[in-house]
KOLNUKOL-969452 format. One record per residue (C-alpha): x, y, z; residue in one letter. Coordinates in steps of 0.05 Angstrom, whole numbers, padded with zeros to 5 digits, always signed. Each point is the difference from the previous one (the first is absolute). Example, Ala and Ser with C-alpha at 12.3 -4.5 7.8 and 13.67 -1.06 7.14 Angstrom:
2
+00246-00090+00156A+00027+00069-00013S
//
This chain:
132
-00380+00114+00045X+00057-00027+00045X+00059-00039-00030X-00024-00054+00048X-00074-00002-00029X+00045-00010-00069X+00049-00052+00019X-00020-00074+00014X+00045-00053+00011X+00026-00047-00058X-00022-00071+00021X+00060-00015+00059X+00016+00086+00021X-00025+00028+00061X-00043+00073-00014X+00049+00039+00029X+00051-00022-00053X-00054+00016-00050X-00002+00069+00021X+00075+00010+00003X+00003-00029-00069X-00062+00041-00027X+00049+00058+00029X+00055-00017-00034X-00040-00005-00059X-00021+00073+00005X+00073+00029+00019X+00028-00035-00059X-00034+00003-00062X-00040+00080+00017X+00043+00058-00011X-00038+00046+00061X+00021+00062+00043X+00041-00006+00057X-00053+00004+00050X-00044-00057-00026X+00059-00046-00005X+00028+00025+00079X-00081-00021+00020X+00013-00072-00030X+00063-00009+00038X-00031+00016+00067X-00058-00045-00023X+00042-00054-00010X+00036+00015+00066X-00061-00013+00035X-00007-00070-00026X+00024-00056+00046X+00057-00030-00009X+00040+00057-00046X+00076+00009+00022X+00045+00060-00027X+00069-00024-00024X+00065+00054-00002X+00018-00031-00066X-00034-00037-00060X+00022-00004-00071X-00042-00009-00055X+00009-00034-00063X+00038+00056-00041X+00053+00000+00068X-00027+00073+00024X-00005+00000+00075X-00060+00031+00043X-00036-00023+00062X-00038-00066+00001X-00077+00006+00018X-00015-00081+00010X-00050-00057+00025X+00006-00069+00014X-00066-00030-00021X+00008-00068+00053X-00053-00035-00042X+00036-00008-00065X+00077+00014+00033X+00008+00055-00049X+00031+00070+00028X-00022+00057-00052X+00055+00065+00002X-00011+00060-00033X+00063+00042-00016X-00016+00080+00018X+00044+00056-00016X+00022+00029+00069X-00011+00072-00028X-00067-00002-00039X-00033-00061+00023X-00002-00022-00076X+00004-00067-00008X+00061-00032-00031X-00019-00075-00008X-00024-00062+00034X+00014-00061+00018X-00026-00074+00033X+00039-00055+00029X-00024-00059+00043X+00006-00005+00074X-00009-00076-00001X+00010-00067-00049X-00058-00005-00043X-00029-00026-00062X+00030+00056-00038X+00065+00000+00027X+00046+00003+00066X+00010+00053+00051X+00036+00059-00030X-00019-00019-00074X-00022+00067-00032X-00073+00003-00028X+00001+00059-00035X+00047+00071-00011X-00016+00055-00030X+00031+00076-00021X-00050+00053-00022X+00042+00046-00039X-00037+00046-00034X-00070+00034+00010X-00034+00038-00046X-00075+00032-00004X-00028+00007-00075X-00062+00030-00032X-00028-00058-00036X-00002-00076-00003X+00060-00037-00027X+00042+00076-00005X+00071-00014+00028X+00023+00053+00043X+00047+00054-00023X+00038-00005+00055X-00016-00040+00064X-00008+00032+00072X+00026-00033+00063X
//
């Protein structure tokens, strides 16, 4: 099943924003080889409206690439921060592209750092020591 037959729009978002997000999702909270996370980036290149930024920071102040789409229906732009080396990525964050309800242009929605990954063998086990 396609990330896009997964994804559907929260009540203002546009579908393609769903799949970036559903995306994001996946990069972010699966620890996975490489190659599955280098076929989610070109996935998500292929969805309108992503732009590739030099530079973007993320939360904990490590800088990477910034993976990012402006979804024009609820003025939110969505950037992932990648590490230029192993496509991991670093954090995330939103900011608005517009006044709104929530807040005014620029206001950040959300950051966020992921600093440690870890696999374990059972439910509720804490790694021994996270992988990246």
């Amino acid at each position: 099943m396609s990330a896009s037959r997964m994804s559907e729009p929260d009540d203002e978002g546009e579908k393609a924003q769903a799949v970036f997000n559903r995306i994001g999702s996946f990069l972010g909270e699966t620890v996975m080889p490489p190659e599955n996370a280098a076929a989610l980036h070109k996935a998500a290149a292929k969805i309108p409206g992503v732009t590739r930024k030099e530079d973007a920071v993320d939360a904990a102040g490590r800088h990477g690439v910034g993976i990012a789409r402006v979804d024009k229906r609820t003025g939110e732009i969505t950037e992932w921060v990648v590490d230029r080396d192993s496509l991991t990525l670093l954090g995330e964050r939103s900011y608005l592209t517009r006044d709104r309800w929530a807040g005014k242009k620029g206001d950040v929605m959300e950051k966020t750092a992921y600093l440690k990954r870890g696999i374990v063998d059972a439910y509720r086990e804490p790694p021994d020591s996270a992988t990246t």
